[in-house]
N, C-alpha and C positions, 0 to 999 in steps of 0.2 A: 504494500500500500504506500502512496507516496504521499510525504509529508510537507508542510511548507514551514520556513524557519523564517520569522521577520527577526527585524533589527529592532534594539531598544528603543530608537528614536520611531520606527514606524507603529511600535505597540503604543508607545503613547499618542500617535497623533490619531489613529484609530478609538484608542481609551476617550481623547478628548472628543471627539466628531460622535460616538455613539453617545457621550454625554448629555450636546447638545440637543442634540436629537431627539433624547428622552424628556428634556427641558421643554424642547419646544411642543412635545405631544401631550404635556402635563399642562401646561398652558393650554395648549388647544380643548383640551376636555374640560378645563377650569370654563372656559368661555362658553360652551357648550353648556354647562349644567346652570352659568348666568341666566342664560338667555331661556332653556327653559324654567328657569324659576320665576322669570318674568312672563311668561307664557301660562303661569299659572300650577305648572307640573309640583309637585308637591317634593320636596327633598329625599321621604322616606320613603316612597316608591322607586329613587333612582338609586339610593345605597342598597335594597332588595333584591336587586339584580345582581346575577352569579352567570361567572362565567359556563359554557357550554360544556361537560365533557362531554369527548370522543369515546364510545366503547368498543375497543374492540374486538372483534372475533378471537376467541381462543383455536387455534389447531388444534388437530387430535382427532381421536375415534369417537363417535359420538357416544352416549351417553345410553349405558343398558335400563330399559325397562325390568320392574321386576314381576314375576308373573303371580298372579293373582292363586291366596291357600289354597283353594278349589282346584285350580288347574295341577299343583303339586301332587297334590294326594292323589289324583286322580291316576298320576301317571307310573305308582307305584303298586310293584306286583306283588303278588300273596304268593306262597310259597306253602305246601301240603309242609304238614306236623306228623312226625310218625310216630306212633303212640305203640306201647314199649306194655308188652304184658307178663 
C-alpha cells in the first residue's frame, strides 16, 4: 500500500486551512439557526435533532430458524422394549 509523507511545514498549513474551514462552517450554522429563530422556529426543536446513522448490513450466513416442540417430537422414533421373563 503506498503511503504519503508530508513535510512539517505542509502538516501545518493543512492543520491551519482545515481550521478555518471548520471556523467558517461554525459560523455558517451560527447564522442559520439566527435566522430561523427569527423565523419563528423554536430553539428546542433545533438542538432535538440527531444526527443520521448508517446501518449497516452485517455479512455472514443468515440466521437459523428454530423449529417449533411439535415439529421435534414428532420426528423422533420409538424403539420396541424387550421384556425379559
Amino acid at each position: 500500500m503506498k503511503s504519503i509523507k508530508f513535510s512539517e511545514s505542509e502538516l501545518e498549513f493543512l492543520q491551519t486551512n482545515y481550521e478555518l474551514e471548520l471556523l467558517d462552517a461554525e459560523n455558517y450554522v451560527a447564522e442559520i439557526k439566527n435566522i430561523l429563530k427569527k423565523l419563528g422556529k423554536i430553539e428546542k426543536e433545533i438542538i432535538k435533532e440527531k444526527p443520521v446513522k448508517k446501518t449497516e448490513k452485517k455479512r455472514g450466513r443468515p440466521k437459523k430458524t428454530k423449529k417449533a416442540p411439535a415439529e421435534v417430537t414428532a420426528a423422533v422414533k420409538s424403539t420396541p422394549v424387550k421384556q425379559v421373563d
